[in-house]
C-alpha positions, 0 to 999 in steps of 0.5 A: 783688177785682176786682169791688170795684175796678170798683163803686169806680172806677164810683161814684168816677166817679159823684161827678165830675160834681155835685161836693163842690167846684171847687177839688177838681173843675174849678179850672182855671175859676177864675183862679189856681182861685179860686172866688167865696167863700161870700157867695153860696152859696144854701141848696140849693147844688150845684157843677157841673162841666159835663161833655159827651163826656167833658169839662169845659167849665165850672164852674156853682153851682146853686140846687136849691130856685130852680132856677137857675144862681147862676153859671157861670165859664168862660174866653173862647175866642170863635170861629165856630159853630152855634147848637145847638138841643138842650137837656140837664138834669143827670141828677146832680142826681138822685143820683150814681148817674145818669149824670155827663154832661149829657143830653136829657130824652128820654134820660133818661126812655127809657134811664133810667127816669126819671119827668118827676115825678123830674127836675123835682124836681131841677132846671128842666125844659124844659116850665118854659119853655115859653109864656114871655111877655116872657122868654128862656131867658137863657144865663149862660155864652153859647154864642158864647164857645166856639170848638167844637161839643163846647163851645157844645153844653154851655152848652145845659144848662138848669142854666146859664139863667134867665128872662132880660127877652128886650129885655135878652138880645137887646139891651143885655145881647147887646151887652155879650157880643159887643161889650163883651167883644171889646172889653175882651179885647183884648191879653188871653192868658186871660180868666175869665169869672163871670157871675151873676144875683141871685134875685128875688122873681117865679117863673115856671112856677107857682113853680118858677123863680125870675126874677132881680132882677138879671144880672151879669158878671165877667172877669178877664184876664192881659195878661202875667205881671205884668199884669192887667185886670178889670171887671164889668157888672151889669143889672137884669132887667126894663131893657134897660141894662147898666152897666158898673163896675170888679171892686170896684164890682160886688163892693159891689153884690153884697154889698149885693144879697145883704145876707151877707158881702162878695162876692169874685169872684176871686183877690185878684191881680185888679185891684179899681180 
């Protein structure tokens, strides 16, 4: 019985890193743990709670078939910190039975018995991004809006990047994460962050990955118990320009980007004007 009690537990434990969902999972992203609804669910669609060392750092909607990020929500605690230089892959992406935190591929193929065949069905690999010409391995969830090693560490998770126009990232877009937003954060006790990008029709890595048409951004931050502010930004990822527009605003984009349902971000509580 006991036995049983451990197999249980082992693959209960097994479920918690690629998840059935965030509100059951890692709500606590999500203001008032509110995912974005179903309008920009992929196809192939996998929720992540982005799990290092044990802990959830944050919540990430995956493109199996695209191989990129949908979108990655976390909240805003900017500090102070290395760049890490490891990249990690998502061994559940596999199977539950694979381990429930983030690893480097080296582990995966040497303590794991994986094949590089096996993983890179599942998801984007390091060797997709190698040789990119024009491109960056664009951060959705940027490692200097983390305040300790443990948390920029995770957002170099393969699963949180995309083929990002490298004048963008290191420009426009790079401007709007450490200026705009410490700016526009200003007066706020917590900030959510969703931040996305809109699959395109170009690929790199002979088809593997997509390159997305466009980026965008979302936050919505309490001031006080009754007061919020909300905004968002999108770009279009071959222009170094990001433009800046209320919640509602981006939400209308997003619905007519990905022609569906209308576009939800957030709780309703989050000002749309």
């Amino acid at each position: 019985l006991l036995l049983l009690q451990v197999l249980v537990s082992c693959f209960w434990l097994g479920q918690s890193e690629v998840v059935p969902s965030f509100e059951s999972s890692c709500p606590q992203f999500f203001f008032r743990e509110t995912p974005p609804n179903e309008a920009l669910e992929p196809e192939d669609p996998a929720w992540i709670c982005q799990r290092y060392k044990n802990q959830y750092y944050f919540a990430t909607l995956y493109d199996r078939s695209r191989r990129i990020p949908v979108y990655s929500a976390y909240l805003y605690q900017p500090g102070p910190g290395k760049r890490p230089k490891t990249w990690l892959v998502e061994p559940q992406l596999m199977g539950a039975t694979y381990p429930k935190t983030m690893e480097r591929e080296w582990t995966l193929l040497n303590s794991y018995s994986v094949s590089l065949e096996q993983l890179s069905k599942s998801q984007a690999i390091l060797q997709d991004y190698k040789n990119l010409t024009g491109l960056n391995r664009g951060h959705l969830n940027p490692n200097s809006h983390h305040n300790s090693s443990e948390s920029r560490t995770a957002t170099f998770t393969l699963t949180n990047i995309v083929p990002q126009d490298e004048k963008l990232n290191g420009g426009a877009w790079n401007n709007y994460e450490q200026q705009t937003m410490m700016r526009k954060t200003q007066g706020c006790k917590t900030t959510y962050v969703v931040v996305g990008a809109v699959p395109g029709n170009n690929y790199i890595a002979k088809g593997r990955v997509n390159k997305p048409s466009y980026l965008w951004s979302s936050a919505c931050c309490e001031v006080d118990t009754n007061h919020r502010k909300a905004w968002g930004v999108i770009a279009e990822n071959d222009k170094n320009e990001v433009q800046l527009l209320t919640l509602g605003e981006l939400e209308d984009m997003l619905t007519e980007l990905y022609g569906r349902d209308q576009v939800s971000l957030f709780n309703s509580d989050c000002p749309r004007e």
